[in-house]
N, C-alpha and C positions, 0 to 999 in steps of 0.2 A: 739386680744381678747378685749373685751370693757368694761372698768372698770364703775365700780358700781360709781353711782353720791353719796357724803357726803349726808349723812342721817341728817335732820333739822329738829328741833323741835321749835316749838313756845311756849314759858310760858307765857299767860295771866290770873291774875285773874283781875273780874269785877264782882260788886254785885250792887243790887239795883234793876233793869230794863233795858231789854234790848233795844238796841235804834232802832228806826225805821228802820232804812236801814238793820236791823241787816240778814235777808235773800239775800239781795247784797250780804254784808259781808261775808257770809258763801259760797254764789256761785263763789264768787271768790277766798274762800280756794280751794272749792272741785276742782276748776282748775288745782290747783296746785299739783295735786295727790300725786308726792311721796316729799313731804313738810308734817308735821304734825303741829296741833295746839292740846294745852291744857290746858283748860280754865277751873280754880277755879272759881264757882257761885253761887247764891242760885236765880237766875230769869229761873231754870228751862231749860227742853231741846228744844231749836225752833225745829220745823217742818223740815223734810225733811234736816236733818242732815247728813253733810256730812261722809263718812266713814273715813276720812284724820284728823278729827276736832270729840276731845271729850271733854266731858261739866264735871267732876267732882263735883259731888252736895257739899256742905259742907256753914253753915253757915259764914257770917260775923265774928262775933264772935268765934266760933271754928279755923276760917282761921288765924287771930290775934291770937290765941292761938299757933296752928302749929308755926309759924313765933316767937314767943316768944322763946317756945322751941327750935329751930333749931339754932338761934341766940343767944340765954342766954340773950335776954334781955326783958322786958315790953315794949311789941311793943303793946298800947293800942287805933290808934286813933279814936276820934269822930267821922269822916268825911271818906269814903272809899277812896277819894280823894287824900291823905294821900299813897297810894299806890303807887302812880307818884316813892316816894321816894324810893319805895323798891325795884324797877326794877333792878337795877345793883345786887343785892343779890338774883334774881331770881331762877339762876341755881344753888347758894350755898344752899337755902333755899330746891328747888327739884331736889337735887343730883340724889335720889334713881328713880328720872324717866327720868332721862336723859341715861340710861343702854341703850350702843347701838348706840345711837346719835354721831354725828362728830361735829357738833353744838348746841347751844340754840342762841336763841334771845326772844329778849323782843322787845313789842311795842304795839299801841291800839288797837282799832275797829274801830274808828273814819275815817276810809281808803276802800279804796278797790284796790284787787292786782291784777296786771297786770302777766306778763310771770317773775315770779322771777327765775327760774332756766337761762334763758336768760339772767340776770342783774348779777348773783350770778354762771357765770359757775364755771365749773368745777377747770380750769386752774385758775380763780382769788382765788378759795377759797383756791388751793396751796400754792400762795404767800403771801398771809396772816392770824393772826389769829383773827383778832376783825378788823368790817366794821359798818363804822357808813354813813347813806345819808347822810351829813351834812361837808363841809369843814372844818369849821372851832368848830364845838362841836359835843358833843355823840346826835345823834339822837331820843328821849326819844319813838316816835311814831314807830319806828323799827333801832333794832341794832343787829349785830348776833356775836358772838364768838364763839371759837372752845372750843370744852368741855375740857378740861383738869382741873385740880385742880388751877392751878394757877390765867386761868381763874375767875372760879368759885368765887374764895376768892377774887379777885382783887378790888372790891366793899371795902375791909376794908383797902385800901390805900388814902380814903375817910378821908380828917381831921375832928373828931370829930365824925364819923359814927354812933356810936351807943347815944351820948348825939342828935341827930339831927332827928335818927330814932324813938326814943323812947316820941318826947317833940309831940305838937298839932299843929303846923306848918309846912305845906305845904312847901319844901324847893328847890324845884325841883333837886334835886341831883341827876337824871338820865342825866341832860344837865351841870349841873354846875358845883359841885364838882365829880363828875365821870368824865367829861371829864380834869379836870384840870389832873388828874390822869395820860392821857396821851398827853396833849397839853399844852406847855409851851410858854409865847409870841405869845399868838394869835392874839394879835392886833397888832402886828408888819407888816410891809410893807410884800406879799405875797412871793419875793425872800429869803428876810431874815427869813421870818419864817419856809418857807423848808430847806435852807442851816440848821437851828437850829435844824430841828428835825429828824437830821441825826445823831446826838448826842446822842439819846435816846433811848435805845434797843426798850421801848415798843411803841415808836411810830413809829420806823421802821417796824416792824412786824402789823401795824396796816394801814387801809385803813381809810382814810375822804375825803370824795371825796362828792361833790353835785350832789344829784340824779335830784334835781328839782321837787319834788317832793309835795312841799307845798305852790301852788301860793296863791297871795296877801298878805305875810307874811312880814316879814323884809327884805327878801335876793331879791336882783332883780332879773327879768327872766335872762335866758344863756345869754341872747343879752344884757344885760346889762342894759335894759330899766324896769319898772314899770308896763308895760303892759303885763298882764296874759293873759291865755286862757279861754276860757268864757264856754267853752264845751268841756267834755270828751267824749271818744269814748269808751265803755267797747265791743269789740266784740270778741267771743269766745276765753278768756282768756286774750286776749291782750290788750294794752292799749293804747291811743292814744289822740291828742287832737286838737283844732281845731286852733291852731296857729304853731304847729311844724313839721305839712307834716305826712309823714308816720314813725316820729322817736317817738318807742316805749319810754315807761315809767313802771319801776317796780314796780310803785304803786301810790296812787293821794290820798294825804290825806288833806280832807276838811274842815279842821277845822274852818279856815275862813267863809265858808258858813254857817258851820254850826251854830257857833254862832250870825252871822250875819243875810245873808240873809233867812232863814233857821231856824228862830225864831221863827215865827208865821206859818210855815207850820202844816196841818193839813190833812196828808197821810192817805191813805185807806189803811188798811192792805194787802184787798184781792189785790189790785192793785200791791200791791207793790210782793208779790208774784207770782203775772203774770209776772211781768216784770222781776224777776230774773228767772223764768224759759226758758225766753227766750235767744237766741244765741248774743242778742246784744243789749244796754242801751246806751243810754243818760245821761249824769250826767250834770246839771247845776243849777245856783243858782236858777233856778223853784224848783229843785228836781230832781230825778230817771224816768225817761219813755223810754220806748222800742223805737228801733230805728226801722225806717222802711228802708230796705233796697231794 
């Protein structure tokens, strides 16, 4: 008899404007069919909306409110950016729509995903209950846990949580004090810091593991070296790139390009549209274009 795959849910909110890839982005939810996302926004429903991915309308303002209430505190900031911080409290903040789920995870848009049920079987989500891409911190860009309360609340093992959530400073506490949460001696030599966090219920129960997922950043490629890949492969669903053969990837997230080379882009919407309706893209610091196969 063949058991049902762990039910996943994505929490995103993002307000403002949506970003140009933002049809990539959503073609490579719809991929992922039995994955869900649900995304607090006020930029409105895109086009050709996946059935897997729903958009929740609610003001800036009113969302700050929700999060106030649900937290007990004056969650007030300037800057939507400010949100970075609230990731780890995502699933405590939308308990009442996690009914059902085996998972939440939190992470951006700034990405597009490959075969995540492939990266996220079935048998690893047994053996653990919180997976972050990232060896050695919590992955702010995609992190998943298993829904349970403990989960849930874990975010207030955060020193100073709520003076830190509440002040106008950006503090990234989805990478820094959340992970400290479960990784102790991270900068210790890599033997001695596994021997160490066999010590620690919650970071035995927990995966860190490098997906490789973020080139040009600070972590060097698998090989050890500084040299990325220069070109992704997005074809029907899967993901791939031009320096690691046919070894898949659960997701590519750009952030490098994006603020770099990818600063003065000036995309066509209609273009960009053709191209996610197509079976297979190109991702490079030009931008998004159909591959021709």
């Amino acid at each position: 008899m063949k058991t049902s795959n762990p039910r996943i849910l994505f929490i995103i909110p993002y307000f403002g404007q949506w970003p140009f890839w933002m049809p990539l982005f959503l073609e490579s939810c719809r991929r992922n069919a039995d994955i869900d996302w649900l995304l607090f926004s006020d930029c409105g429903v895109p086009a050709n909306l996946p059935a897997n991915v729903r958009i929740e309308a609610i003001s800036y303002t009113d969302y700050c409110q929700l999060v106030s209430a649900r937290l007990g505190i004056d969650f007030a900031p300037a800057q939507a950016y400010k949100l970075c911080d609230l990731k780890p409290a995502l699933g405590y903040i939308h308990e009442d729509r996690l009914q059902g789920y085996d998972f939440w995870a939190f992470g951006d848009i700034d990405l597009i995903y490959g075969d995540l049920r492939g990266y996220f079987t079935n048998e690893r989500l047994a053996r653990h209950d919180f997976f972050s891409t990232h060896e050695r911190r919590v992955a702010g860009h995609l992190c998943l846990m298993r829904n349970t309360p403990c989960k849930r609340s874990l975010f207030m093992r955060m020193k100073d949580w709520r003076r830190r959530l509440t002040d106008q400073v950006h503090h990234a506490l989805d990478e820094g004090a959340f992970t400290r949460v479960f990784l102790r001696h991270k900068n210790f030599p890599k033997p001695v810091f596994n021997l160490l966090g066999k010590l620690y219920p919650l970071r035995r129960r927990s995966e860190f593991k490098e997906a490789f997922s973020t080139p040009g950043g600070c972590i060097a490629w698998q090989d050890g070296t500084s040299i990325f890949p220069r070109r992704w492969f997005w074809r029907d669903g899967r993901l791939t790139n031009d320096l690691d053969g046919k070894q898949e990837f659960p997701y590519f997230h750009f952030v490098c390009w994006k603020r770099n080379e990818w600063a003065d882009l000036k995309p066509d919407p209609q273009h960009l549209q053709q191209v996610a309706g197509a079976s297979a893209w190109v991702i490079s610091e030009n931008g998004f274009h159909q591959e021709e196969l």
